[in-house]
Structures are given as C-alpha cells and as structure tokens.
PAMAR-982517 format. One record per atom (N, C-alpha, C, O): atom name; residue in three letters; z, x, y. Coordinates in Angstrom, 1 decimal. Atoms other than C-alpha are relative to their C-alpha. Layout:
BEGIN
R; CA; ALA; Z; X; Y;
...
END
This chain:
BEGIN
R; N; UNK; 0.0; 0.8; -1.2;
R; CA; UNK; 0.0; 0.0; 0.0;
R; C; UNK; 0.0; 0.9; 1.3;
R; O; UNK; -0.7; 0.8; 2.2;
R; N; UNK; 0.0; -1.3; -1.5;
R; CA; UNK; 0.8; 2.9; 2.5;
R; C; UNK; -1.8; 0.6; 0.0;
R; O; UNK; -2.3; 0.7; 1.1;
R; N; UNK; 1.3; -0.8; -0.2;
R; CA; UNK; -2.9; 4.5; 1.9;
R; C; UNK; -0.7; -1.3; 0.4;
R; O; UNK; -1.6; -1.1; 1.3;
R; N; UNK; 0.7; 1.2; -0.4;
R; CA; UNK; -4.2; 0.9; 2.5;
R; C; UNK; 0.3; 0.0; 2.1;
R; O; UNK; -0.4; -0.1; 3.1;
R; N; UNK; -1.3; 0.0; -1.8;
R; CA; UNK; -1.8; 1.0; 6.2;
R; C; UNK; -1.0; 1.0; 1.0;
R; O; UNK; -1.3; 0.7; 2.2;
R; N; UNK; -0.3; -1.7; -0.6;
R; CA; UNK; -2.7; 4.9; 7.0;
R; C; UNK; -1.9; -0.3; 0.4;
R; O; UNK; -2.4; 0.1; 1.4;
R; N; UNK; 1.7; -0.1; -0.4;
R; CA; UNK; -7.0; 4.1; 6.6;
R; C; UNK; -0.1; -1.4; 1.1;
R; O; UNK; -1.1; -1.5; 1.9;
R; N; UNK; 0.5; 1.1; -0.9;
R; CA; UNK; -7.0; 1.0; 8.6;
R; C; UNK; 0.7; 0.2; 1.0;
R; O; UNK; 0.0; 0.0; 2.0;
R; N; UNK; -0.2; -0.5; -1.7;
R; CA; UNK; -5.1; 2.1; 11.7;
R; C; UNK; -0.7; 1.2; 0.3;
R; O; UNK; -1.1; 1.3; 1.4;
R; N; UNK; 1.1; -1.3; -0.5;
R; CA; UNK; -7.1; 5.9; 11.6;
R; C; UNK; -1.6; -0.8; 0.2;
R; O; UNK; -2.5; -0.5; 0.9;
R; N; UNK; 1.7; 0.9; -0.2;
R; CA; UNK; -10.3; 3.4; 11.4;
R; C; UNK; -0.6; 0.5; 0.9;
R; O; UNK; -1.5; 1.3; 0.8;
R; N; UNK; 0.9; 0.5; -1.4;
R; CA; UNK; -10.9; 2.7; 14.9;
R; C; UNK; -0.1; 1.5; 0.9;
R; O; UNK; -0.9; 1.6; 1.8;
R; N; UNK; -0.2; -1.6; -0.7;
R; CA; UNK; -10.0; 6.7; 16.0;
R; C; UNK; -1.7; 0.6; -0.5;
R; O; UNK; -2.4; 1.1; 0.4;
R; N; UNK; 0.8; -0.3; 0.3;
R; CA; UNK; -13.1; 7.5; 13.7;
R; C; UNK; -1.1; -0.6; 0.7;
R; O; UNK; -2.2; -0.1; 0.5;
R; N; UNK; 1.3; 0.5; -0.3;
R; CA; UNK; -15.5; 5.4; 15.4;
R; C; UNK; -0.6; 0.8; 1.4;
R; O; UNK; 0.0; 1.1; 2.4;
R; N; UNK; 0.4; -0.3; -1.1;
R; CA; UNK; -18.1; 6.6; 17.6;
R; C; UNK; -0.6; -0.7; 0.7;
R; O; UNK; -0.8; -1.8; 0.3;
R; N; UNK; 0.2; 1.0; -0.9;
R; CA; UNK; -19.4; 5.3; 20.5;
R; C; UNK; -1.4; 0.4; 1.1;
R; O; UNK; -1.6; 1.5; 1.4;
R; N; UNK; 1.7; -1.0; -0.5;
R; CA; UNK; -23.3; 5.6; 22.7;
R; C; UNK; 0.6; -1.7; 1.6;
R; O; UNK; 1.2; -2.8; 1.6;
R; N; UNK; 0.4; 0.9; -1.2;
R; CA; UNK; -23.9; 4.0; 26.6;
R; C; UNK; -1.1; -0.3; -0.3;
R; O; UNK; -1.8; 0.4; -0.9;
R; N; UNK; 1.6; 0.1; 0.1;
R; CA; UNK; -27.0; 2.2; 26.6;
R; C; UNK; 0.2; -0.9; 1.6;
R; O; UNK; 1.2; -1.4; 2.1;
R; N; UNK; 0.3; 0.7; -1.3;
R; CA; UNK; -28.4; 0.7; 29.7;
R; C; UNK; -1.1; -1.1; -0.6;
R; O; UNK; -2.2; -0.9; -1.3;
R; N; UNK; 1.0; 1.1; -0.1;
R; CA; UNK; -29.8; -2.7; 29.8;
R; C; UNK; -1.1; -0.3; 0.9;
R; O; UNK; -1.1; 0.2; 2.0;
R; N; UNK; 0.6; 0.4; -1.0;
R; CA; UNK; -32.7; -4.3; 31.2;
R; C; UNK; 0.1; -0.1; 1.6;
R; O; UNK; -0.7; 0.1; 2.5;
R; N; UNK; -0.4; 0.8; -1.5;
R; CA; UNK; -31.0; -5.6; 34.2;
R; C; UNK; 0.6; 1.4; 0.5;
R; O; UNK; 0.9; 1.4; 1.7;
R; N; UNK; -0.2; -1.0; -0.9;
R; CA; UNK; -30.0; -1.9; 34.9;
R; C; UNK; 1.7; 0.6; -0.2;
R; O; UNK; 2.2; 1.7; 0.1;
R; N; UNK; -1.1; -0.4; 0.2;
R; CA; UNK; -26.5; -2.1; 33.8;
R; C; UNK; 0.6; 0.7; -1.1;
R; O; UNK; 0.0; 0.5; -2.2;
R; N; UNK; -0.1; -0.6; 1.4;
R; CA; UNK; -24.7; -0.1; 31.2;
R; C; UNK; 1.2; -0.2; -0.5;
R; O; UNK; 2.0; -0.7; 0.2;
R; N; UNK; -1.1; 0.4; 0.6;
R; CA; UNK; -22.1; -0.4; 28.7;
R; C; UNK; 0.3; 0.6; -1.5;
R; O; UNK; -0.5; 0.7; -2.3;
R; N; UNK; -0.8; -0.9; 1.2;
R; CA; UNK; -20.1; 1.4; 25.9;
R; C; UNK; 0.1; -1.1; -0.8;
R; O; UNK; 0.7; -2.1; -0.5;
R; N; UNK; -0.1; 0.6; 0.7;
R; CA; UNK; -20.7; 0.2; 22.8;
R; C; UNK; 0.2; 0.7; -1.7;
R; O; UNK; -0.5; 1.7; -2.1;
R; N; UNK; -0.2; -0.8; 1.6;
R; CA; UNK; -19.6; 1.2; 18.8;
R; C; UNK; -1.1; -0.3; -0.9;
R; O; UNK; -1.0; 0.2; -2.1;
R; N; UNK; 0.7; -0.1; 0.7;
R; CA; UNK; -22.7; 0.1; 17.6;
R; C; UNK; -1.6; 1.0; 0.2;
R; O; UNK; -2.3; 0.7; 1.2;
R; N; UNK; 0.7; -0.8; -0.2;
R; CA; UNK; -25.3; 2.7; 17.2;
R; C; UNK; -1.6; -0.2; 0.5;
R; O; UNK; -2.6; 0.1; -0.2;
R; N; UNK; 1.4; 0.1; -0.5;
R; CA; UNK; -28.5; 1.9; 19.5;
R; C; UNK; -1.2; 0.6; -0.9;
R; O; UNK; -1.4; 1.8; -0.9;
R; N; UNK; 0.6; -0.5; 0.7;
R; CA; UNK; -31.2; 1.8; 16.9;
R; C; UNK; -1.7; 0.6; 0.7;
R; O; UNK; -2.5; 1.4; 0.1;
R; N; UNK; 1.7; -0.3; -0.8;
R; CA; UNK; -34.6; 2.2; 19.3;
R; C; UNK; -0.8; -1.3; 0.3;
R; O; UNK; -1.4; -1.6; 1.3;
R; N; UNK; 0.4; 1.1; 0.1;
R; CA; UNK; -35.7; -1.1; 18.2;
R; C; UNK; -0.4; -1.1; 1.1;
R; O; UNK; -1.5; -1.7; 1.2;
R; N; UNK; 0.1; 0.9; -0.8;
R; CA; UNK; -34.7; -3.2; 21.2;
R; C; UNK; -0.2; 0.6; 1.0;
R; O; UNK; 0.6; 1.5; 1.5;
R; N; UNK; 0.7; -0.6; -1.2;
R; CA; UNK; -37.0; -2.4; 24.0;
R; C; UNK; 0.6; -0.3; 1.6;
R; O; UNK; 0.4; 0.3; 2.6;
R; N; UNK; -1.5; -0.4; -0.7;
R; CA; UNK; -34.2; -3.4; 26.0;
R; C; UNK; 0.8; 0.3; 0.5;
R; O; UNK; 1.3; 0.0; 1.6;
R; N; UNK; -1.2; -1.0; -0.6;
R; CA; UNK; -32.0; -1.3; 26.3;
R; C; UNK; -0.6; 1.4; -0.9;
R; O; UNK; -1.3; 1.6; -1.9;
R; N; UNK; -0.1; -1.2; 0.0;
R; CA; UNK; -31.8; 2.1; 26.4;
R; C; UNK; 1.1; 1.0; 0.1;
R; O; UNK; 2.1; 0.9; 0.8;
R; N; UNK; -1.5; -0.5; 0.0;
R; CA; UNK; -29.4; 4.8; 25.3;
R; C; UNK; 0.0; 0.7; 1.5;
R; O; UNK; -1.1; 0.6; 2.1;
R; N; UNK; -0.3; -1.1; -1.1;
R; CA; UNK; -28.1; 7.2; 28.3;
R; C; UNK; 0.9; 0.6; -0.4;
R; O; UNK; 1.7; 0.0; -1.1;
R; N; UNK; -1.0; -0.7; -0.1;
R; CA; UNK; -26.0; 10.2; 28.3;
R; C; UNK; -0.1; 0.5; -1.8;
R; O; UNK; -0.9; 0.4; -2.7;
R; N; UNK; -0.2; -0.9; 0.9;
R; CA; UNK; -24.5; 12.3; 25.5;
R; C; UNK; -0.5; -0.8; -1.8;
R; O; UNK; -0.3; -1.9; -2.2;
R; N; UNK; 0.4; 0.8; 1.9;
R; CA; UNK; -26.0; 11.6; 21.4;
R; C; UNK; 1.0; -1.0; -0.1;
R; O; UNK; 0.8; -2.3; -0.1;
R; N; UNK; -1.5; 0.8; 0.5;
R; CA; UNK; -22.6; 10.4; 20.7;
R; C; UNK; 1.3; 0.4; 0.6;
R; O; UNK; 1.5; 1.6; 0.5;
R; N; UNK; -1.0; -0.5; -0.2;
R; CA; UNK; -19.3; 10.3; 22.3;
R; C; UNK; 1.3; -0.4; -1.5;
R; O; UNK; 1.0; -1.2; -2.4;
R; N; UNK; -1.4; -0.2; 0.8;
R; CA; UNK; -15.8; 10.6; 20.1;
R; C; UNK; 0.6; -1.0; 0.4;
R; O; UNK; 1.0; -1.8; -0.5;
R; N; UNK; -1.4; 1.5; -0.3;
R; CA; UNK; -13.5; 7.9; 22.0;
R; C; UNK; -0.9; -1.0; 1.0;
R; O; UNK; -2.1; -0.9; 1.2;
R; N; UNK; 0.8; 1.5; -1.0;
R; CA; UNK; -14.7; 4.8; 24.3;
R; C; UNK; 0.9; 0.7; 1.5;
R; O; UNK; 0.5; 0.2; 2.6;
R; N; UNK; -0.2; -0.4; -1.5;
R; CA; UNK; -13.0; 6.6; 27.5;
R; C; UNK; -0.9; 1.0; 0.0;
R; O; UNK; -2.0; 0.6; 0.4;
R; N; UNK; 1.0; -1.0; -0.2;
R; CA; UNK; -15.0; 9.9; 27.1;
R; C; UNK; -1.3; -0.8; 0.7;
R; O; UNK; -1.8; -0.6; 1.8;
R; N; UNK; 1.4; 0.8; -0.4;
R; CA; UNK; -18.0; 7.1; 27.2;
R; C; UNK; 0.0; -0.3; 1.4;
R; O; UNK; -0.8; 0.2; 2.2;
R; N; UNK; -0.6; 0.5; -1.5;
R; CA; UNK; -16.2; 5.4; 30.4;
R; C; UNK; -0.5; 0.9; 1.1;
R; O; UNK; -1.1; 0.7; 2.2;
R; N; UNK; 0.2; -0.9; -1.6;
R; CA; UNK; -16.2; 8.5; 32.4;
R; C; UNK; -1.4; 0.3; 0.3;
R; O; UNK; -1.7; -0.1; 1.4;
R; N; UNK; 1.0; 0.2; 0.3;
R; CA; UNK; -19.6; 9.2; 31.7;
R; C; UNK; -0.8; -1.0; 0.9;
R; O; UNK; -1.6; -0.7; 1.7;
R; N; UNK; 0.7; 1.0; -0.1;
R; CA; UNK; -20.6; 5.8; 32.3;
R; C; UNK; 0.0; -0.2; 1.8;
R; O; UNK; -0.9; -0.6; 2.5;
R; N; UNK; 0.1; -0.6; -1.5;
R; CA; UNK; -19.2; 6.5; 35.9;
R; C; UNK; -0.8; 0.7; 0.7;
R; O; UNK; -1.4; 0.5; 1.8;
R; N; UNK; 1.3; -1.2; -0.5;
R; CA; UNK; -21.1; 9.6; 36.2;
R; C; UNK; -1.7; -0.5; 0.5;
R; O; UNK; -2.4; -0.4; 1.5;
R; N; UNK; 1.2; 0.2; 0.5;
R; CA; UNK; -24.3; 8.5; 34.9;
R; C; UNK; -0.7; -1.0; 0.4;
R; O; UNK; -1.9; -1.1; 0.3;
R; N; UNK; 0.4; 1.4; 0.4;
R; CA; UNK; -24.5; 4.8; 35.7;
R; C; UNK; 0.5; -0.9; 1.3;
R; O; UNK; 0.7; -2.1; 1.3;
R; N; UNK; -0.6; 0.7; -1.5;
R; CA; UNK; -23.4; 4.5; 39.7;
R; C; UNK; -1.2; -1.0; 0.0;
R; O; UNK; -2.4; -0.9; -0.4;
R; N; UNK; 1.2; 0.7; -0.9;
R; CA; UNK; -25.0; 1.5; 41.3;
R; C; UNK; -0.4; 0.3; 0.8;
R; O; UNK; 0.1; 1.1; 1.7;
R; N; UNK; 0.3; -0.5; -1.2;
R; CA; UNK; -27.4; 1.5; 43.4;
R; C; UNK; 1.0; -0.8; 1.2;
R; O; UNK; 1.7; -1.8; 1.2;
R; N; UNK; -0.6; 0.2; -1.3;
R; CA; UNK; -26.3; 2.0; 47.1;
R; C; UNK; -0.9; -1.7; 0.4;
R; O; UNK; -2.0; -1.9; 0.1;
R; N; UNK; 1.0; 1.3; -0.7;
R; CA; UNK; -27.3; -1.9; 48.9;
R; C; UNK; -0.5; 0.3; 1.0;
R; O; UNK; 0.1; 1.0; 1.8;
R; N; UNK; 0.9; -0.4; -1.1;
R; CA; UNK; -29.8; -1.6; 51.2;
R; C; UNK; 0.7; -0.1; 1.6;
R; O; UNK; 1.9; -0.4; 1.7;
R; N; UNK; -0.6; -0.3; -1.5;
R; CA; UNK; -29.0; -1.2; 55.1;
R; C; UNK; -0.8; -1.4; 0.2;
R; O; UNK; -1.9; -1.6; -0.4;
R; N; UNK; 0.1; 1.2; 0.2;
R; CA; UNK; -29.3; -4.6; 56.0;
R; C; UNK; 0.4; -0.6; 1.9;
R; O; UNK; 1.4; -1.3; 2.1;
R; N; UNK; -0.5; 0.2; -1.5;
R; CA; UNK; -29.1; -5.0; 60.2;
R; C; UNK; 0.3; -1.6; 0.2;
R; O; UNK; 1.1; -1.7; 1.1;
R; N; UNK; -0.6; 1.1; -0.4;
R; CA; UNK; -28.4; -8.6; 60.2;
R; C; UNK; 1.0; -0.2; -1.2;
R; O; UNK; 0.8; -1.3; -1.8;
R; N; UNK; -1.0; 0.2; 0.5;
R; CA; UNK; -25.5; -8.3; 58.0;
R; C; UNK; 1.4; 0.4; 1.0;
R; O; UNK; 2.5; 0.0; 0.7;
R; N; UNK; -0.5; -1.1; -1.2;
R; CA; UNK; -23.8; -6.2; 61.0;
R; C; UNK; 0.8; -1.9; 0.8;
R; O; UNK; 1.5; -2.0; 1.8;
END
C-alpha cells in the first residue's frame, strides 16, 4: 500500500510541461505534449520544461502582450 502512496504523489513531479501559443496569439502551459497536428497552435520556448513555474516564467519572457496602440482620443 505504501509503494501505491509513494508513485501517486511523485506522479505529478515527473510530469513535463511545453507553452504553445494559440491562434488568438495567446499562450499557455500545458502537460500535454503539443503533437504538430493542430495547425493552431504552436509550441514556443524550450523542448520541454521540468515544472509548470519554469514554464510560467518563460511564458513571461517569451509571450509579453502586445504594447496597445497610441490612441489620441483616449487622452
């Protein structure tokens, strides 16, 4: 019962994790492995990260919005 305990809480430590960017431009960390398939989305950033923060920061880096345009009658 303990080896049952010990693999299902290390589980989710083993999983890896990819950004892909959607159509609409936005991106998002996800544990399933972006197969190419869906024309879609697109991976970005490193093959594979190790944890879902590594991804995060990353996804900071990599995946600023754009700046909104300069817009004189918003003033």
């Amino acid at each position: 019962m303990t080896a049952v305990f010990v693999i299902a809480v290390a589980s989710p430590a083993l999983a890896d994790w990819w950004i892909v960017r959607a159509s609409d431009g936005k991106c998002v960390v996800v544990d399933i492995q972006p197969t190419g398939k869906d024309k879609n989305i697109t991976k970005v950033g490193k093959d594979v990260y190790q944890t879902p923060e590594e991804a995060e920061a990353d996804v900071k880096r990599l995946c600023k919005e754009p700046e909104p345009a300069y817009r004189p009658d918003a003033e």
